[in-house]
C-alpha positions as CSV (number, residue, x, y, z in Angstrom):
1,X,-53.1,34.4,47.1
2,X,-50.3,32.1,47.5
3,X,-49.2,31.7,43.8
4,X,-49.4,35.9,43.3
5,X,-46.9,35.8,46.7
6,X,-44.7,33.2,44.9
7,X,-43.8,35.9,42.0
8,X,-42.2,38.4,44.7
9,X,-40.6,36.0,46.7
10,X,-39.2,33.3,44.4
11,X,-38.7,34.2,40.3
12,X,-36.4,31.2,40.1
13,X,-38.5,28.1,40.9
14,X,-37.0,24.4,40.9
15,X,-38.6,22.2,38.0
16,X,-37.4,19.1,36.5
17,X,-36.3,18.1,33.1
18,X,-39.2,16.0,33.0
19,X,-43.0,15.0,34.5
20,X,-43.1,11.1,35.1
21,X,-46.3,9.0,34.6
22,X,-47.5,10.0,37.8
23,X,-46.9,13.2,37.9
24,X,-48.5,13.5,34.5
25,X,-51.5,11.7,35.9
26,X,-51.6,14.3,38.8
27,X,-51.2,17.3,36.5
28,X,-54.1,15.9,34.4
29,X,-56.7,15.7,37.6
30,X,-56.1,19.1,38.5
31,X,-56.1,20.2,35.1
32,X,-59.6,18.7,34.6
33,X,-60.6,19.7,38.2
34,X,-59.8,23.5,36.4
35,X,-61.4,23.2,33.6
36,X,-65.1,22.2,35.6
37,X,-65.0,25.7,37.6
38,X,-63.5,27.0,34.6
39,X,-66.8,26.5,33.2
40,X,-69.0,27.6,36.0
41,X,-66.9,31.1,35.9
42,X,-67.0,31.4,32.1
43,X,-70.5,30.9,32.4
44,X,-71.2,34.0,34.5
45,X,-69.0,36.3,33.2
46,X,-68.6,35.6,29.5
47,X,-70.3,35.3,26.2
48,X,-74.4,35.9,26.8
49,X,-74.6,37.0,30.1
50,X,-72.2,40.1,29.2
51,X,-73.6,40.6,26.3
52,X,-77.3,40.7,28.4
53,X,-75.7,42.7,30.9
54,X,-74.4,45.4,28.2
55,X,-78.0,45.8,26.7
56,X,-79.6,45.9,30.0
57,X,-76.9,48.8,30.9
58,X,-78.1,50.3,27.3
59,X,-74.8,50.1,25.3
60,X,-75.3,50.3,21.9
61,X,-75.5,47.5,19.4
62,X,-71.8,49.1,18.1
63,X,-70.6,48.9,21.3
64,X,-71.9,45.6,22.3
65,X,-70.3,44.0,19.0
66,X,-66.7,46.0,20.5
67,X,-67.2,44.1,23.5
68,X,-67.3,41.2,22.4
69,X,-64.2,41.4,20.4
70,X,-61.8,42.2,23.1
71,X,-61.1,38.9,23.6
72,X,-59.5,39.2,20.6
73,X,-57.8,42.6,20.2
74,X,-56.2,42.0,24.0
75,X,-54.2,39.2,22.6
76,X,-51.0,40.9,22.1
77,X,-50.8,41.1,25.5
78,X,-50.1,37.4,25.8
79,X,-46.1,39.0,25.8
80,X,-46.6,39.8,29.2
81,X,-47.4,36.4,30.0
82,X,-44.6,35.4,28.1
83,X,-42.2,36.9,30.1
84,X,-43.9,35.5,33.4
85,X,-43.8,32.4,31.7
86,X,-40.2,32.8,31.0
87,X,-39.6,33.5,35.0
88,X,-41.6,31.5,36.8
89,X,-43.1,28.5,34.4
90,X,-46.4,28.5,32.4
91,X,-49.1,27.5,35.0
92,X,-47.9,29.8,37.7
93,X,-48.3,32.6,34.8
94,X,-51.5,31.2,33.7
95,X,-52.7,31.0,37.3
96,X,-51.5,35.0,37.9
97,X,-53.4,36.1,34.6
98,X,-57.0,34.1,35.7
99,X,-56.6,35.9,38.9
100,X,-56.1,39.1,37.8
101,X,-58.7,38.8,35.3
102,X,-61.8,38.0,37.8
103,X,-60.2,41.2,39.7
104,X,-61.0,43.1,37.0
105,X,-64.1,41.8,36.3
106,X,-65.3,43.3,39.7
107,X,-65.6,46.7,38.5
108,X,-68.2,45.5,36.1
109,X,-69.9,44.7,39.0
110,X,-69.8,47.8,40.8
111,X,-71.1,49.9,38.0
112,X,-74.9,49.8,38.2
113,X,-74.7,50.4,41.4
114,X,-73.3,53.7,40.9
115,X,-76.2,54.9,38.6
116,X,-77.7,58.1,39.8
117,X,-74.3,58.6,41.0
118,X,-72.6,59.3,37.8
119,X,-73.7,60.0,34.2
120,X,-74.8,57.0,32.0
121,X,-71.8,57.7,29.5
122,X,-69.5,56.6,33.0
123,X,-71.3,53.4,33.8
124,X,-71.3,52.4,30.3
125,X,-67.0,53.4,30.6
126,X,-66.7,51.0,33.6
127,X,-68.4,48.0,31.8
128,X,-66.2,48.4,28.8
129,X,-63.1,49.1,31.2
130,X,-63.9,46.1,33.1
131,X,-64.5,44.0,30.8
132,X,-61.5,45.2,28.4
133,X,-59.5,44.1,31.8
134,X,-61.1,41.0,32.1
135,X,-60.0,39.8,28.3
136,X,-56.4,41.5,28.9
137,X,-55.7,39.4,31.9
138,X,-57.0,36.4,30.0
139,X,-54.9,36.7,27.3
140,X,-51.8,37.0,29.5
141,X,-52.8,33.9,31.6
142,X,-53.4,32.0,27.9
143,X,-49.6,32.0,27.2
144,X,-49.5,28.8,29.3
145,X,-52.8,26.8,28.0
146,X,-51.4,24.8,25.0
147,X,-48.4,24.5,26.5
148,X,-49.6,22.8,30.2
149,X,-51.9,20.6,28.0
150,X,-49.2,19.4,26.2
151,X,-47.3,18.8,28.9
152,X,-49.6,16.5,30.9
153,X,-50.0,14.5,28.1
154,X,-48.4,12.0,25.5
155,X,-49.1,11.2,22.1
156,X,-51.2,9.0,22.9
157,X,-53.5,10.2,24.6
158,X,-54.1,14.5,24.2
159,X,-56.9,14.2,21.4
160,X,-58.6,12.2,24.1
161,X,-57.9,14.3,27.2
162,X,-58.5,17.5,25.0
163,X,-61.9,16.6,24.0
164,X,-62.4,15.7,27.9
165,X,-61.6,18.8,29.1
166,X,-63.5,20.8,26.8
167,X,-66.6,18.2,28.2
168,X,-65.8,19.4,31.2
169,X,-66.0,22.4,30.8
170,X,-68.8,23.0,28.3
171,X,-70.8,20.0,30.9
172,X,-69.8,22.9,34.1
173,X,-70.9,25.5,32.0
174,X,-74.2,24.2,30.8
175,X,-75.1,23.2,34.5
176,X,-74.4,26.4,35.4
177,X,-76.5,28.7,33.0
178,X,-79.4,26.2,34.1
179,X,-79.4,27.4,37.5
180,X,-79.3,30.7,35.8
181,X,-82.1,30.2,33.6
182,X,-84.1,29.0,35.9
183,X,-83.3,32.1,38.2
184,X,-84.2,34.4,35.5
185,X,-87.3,32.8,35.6
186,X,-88.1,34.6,38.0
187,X,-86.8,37.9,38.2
188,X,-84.4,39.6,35.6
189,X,-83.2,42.4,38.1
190,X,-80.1,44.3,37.9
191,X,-79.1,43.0,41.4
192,X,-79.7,39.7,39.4
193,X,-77.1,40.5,36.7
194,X,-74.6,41.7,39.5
195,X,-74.5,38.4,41.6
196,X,-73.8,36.4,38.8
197,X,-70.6,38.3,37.6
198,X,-69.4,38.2,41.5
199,X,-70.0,34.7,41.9
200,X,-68.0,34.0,38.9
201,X,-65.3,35.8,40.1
202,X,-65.1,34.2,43.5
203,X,-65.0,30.9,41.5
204,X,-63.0,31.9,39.3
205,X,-60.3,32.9,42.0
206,X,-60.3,29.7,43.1
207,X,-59.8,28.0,40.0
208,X,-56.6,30.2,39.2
209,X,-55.1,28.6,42.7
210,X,-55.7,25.1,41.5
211,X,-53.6,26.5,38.0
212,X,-50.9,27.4,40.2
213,X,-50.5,23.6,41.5
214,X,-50.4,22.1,38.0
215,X,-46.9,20.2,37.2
216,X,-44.6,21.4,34.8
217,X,-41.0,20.4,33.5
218,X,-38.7,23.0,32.9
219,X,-39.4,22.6,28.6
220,X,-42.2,25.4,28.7
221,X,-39.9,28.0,31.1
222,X,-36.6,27.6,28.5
223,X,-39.6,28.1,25.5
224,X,-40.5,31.3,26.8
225,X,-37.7,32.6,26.5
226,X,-36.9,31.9,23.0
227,X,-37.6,35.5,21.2
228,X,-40.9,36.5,19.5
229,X,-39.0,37.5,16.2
230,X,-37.3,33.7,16.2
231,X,-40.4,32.0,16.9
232,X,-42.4,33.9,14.2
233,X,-39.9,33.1,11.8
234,X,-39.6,29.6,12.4
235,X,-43.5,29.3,12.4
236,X,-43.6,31.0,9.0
237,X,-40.7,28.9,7.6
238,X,-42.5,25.8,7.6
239,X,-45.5,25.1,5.6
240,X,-47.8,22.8,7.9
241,X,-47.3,25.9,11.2
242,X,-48.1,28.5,8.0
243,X,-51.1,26.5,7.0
244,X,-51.8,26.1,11.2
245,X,-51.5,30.1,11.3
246,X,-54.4,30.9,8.6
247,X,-56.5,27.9,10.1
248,X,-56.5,29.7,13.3
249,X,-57.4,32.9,11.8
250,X,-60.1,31.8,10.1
251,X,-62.0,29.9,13.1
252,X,-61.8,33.0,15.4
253,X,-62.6,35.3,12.6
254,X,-65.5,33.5,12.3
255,X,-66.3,33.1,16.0
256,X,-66.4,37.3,16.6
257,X,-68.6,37.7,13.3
258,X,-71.2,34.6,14.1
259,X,-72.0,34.0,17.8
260,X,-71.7,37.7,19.5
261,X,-74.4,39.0,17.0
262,X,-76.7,35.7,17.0
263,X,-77.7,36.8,20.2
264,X,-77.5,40.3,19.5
265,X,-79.8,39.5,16.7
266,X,-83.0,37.1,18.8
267,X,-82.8,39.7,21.4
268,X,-82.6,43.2,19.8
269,X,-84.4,41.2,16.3
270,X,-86.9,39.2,18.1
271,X,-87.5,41.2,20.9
272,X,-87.7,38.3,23.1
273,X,-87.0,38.3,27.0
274,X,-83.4,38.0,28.8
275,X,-84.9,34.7,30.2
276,X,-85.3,33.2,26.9
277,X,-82.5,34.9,25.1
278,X,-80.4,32.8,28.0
279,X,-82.4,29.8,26.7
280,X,-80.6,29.8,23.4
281,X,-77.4,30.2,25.3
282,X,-77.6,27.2,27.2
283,X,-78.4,25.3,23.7
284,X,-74.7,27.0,22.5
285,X,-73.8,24.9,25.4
286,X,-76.1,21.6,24.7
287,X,-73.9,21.9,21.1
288,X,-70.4,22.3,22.7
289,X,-71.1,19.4,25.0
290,X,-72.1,17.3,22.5
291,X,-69.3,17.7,20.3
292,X,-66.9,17.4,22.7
293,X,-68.2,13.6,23.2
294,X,-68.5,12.9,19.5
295,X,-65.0,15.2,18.9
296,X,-63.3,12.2,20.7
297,X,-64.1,9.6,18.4
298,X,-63.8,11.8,15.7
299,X,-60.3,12.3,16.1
300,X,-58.9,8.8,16.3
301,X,-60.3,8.7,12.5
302,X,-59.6,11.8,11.1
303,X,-57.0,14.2,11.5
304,X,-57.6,17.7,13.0
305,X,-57.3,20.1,9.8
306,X,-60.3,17.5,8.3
307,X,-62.1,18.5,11.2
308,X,-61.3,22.0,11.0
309,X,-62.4,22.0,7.5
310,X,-65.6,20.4,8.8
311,X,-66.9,22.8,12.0
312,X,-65.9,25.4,9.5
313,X,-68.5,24.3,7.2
314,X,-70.9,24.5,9.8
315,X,-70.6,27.3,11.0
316,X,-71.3,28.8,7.2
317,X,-74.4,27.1,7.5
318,X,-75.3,28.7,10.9
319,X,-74.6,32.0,9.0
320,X,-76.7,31.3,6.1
321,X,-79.7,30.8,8.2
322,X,-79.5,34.2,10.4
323,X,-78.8,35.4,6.8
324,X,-82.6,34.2,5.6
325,X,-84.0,34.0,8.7
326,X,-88.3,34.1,9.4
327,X,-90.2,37.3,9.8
328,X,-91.3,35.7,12.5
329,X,-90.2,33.3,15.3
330,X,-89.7,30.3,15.3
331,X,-88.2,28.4,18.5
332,X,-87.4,25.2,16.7
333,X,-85.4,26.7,13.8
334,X,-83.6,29.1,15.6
335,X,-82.8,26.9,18.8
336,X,-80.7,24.1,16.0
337,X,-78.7,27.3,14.7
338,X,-77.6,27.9,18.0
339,X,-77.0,24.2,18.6
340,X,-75.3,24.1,15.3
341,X,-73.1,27.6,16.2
342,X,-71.8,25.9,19.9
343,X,-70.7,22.9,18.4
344,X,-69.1,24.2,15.3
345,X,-67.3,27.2,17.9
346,X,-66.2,24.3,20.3
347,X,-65.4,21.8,17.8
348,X,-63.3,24.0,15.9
349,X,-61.0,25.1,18.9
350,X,-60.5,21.4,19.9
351,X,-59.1,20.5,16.3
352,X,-57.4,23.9,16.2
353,X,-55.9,22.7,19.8
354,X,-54.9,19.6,18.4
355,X,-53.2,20.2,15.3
356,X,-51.2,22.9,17.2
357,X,-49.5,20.4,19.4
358,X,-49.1,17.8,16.0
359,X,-47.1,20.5,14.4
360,X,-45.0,22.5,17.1
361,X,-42.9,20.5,19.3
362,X,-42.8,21.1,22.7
363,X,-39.2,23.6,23.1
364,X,-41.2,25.8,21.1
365,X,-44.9,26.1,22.1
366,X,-44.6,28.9,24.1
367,X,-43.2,31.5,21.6
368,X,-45.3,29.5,18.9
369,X,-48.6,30.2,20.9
370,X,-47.4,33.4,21.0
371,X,-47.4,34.0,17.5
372,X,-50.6,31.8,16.3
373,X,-52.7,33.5,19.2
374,X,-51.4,37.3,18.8
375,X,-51.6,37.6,15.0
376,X,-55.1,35.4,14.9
377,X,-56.6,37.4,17.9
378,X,-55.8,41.0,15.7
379,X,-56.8,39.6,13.2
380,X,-60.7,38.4,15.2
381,X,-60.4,41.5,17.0
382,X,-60.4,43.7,13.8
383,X,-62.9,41.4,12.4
384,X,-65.5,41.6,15.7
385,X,-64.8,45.6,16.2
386,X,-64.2,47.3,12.6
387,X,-65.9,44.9,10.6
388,X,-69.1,43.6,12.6
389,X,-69.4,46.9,15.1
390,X,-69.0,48.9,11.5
391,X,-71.3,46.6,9.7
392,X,-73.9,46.7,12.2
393,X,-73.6,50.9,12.3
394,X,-73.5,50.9,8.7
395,X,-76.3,49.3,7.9
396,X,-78.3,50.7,10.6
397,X,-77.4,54.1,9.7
398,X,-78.3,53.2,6.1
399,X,-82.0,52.9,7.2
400,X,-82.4,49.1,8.2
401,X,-84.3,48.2,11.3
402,X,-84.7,45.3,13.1
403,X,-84.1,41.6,11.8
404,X,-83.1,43.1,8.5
405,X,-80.4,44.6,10.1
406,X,-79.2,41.4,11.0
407,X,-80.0,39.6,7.6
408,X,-78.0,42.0,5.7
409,X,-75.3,41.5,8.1
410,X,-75.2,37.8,8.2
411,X,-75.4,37.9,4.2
412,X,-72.3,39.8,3.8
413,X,-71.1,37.5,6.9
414,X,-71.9,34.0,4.8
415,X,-69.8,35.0,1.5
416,X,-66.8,35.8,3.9
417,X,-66.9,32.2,5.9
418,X,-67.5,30.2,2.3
419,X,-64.5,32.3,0.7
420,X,-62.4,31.3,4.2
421,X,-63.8,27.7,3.9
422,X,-62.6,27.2,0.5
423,X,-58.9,29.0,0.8
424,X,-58.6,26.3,3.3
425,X,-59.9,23.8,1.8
426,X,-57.4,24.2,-0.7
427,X,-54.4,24.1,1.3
428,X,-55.3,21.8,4.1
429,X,-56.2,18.9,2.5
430,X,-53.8,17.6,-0.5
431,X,-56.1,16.4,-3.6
432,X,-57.2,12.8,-3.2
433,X,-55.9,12.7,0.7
434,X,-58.3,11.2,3.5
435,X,-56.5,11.3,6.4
């Protein structure tokens, strides 16, 4: 690819001091025109359909929960991205991590095909290595996310454009797992599983090129190169990036603990088919779509850490129900947790998105992303693998079976989120303030 070329051939590239309006403009198409395949690839390779994948492939409910939280524990490895960043400008990094990433992503491909071949213990290794890849790339591609959004836009108008993209994605996205729905429909074959994951790496691939093309000034490149150590301690010096740091924590804490092991829990709890388990997905979706509309409006009354405090809330509400949930099931019920989960997830990382960019000015959003993603991604990642994976183990060692595996779980689950709510509660929004 033409942007992977660019890193051996020029480390030095020209930018200016600063985008104009129309370059803005232009950087804000093709940062849109991203974010719809973005969605489509995401939708194939993340979240539900690995998580099918990994059950089909009979990884344990441990292992599963491990999976799901490398997204987290790779973060650290946004440093690498840093120094890309640092050489070449965040979207050509970004666009060199999403590459990489889907490269990865084909050896989860691969494996089943190689059963018979080798033992199940190996096929179950290249899933994990894959997808371990697959996160690691992502996180060194993410160095460049807040800070290309904030580049293409003004004051004026990010809270809009952010809660567009996210539409656009989450719109691409939920398109996308209707086709595969409806596919599943019919036949929930391994060949089935494997298609999926390559076609989202082929678009994928070709979303990264459209990254590359993104305009930048030269802000971003100069960031990157401010040091880790100086970054962290100017984030930690000031009380509204401290109180940005724990907010960050909190929501993807919450996301590795809640979502992963929802679906963990209608499929292995309720015993109910791939086809209908993707069902529920595509209502995770409905959610995020929804709130990205109503996210838009939202923020031209209310300031982000309100909103935090709010999709928060909600998703303490999502774990109270898995926390009491029915013997039996019921569609209905379970269907508005999972609406009430994707827009809570999506509606959280929009107001996290946007108070980031209120607080940090822009010659330091690269080390600050740094900082805010690393130690909040150890942080998830320790929460997803030690604490959910070890929870799950724990309690199924302990004797529980089935959905009361899963309502112990989300019990111990729901007194950690209301504890996180109100800790932020306290220190996000001043007595007696609105706004």
């Amino acid at each position: 690819m033409s942007y992977m070329l660019s890193f051996l051939t020029k480390s030095e590239p020209v930018l200016p001091d600063s985008l104009s309006d129309t370059e803005r403009l232009r950087g804000q198409r093709l940062y849109l025109r991203f974010s719809t395949l973005n969605g489509i690839s995401v939708a194939c390779l993340m979240d539900s359909i690995l998580i099918l994948f990994a059950i089909r492939n009979q990884l344990a409910d441990p292992l599963v929960a491990v999976m799901a939280s490398f997204i987290y524990i790779t973060m650290p490895f946004m440093v690498v991205g840093k120094s890309l960043a640092a050489r070449t400008g965040v979207a050509r990094a970004w666009a060199l991590g999403w590459g990489l990433r889907y490269v990865s992503a084909l050896l989860m491909v691969a494996a089943p095909s190689l059963r018979g071949w080798l033992p199940p213990s190996a096929i179950s290794g290249m899933i994990l290595t894959g997808a371990f890849g697959f996160a690691l790339f992502r996180s060194v591609g993410s160095v460049g996310h807040k800070p290309l959004a904030g580049e293409v836009t003004s004051v004026d108008d990010r809270g809009r454009f952010l809660s567009g993209s996210s539409m656009r994605i989450n719109a691409s996205h939920l398109v996308t797992m209707l086709v595969i729905i409806v596919w599943f429909r019919y036949t929930e074959r391994m060949w089935v599983y494997q298609a999926i994951l390559a076609i989202g790496c082929l678009v994928g691939l070709y979303a990264s090129t459209i990254l590359a093309r993104i305009p930048e000034s030269a802000m971003p490149r100069l960031s990157a190169r401010r040091s880790l150590r100086e970054s962290a301690r100017h984030m930690w010096g000031h009380a509204d990036r401290r109180l940005l740091l724990f907010a960050w924590c909190a929501g993807l804490a919450s996301f590795s603990l809640i979502l992963p092991v929802m679906m963990i829990a209608v499929k292995n709890g309720y015993l109910i088919s791939d086809y209908a388990a993707l069902s529920f997905s595509m209502i995770v979706l409905l959610g995020a779509v929804l709130i990205s509309l109503v996210n838009g409006v939202l923020a031209q009354r209310h300031p982000p850490r309100i909103l935090i405090l709010i999709y928060l809330g909600g998703s303490a509400a999502v774990a109270a129900y898995w926390a009491f949930a029915p013997s039996g099931f019921e569609a209905f019920s379970v269907a508005f947790s999972f609406l009430l989960a994707g827009a809570c997830k999506t509606g959280i990382m929009i107001a996290l998105n946007h108070y980031f960019l209120e607080a940090v000015d822009d010659s330091r959003r690269v080390g600050t992303t740094l900082v805010v993603q690393i130690l909040s991604g150890a942080i998830a990642g320790l929460a997803g693998a030690v604490l959910g994976g070890g929870l799950l183990k724990l309690l199924a060692d302990g004797g529980l079976q089935g959905l009361a595996v899963y309502r112990a779980y989300f019990k111990i689950i729901l007194i950690l989120v209301l504890a996180a709510w109100a800790v932020m509660r306290a220190n996000l929004v001043p007595a007696g303030a609105t706004r």
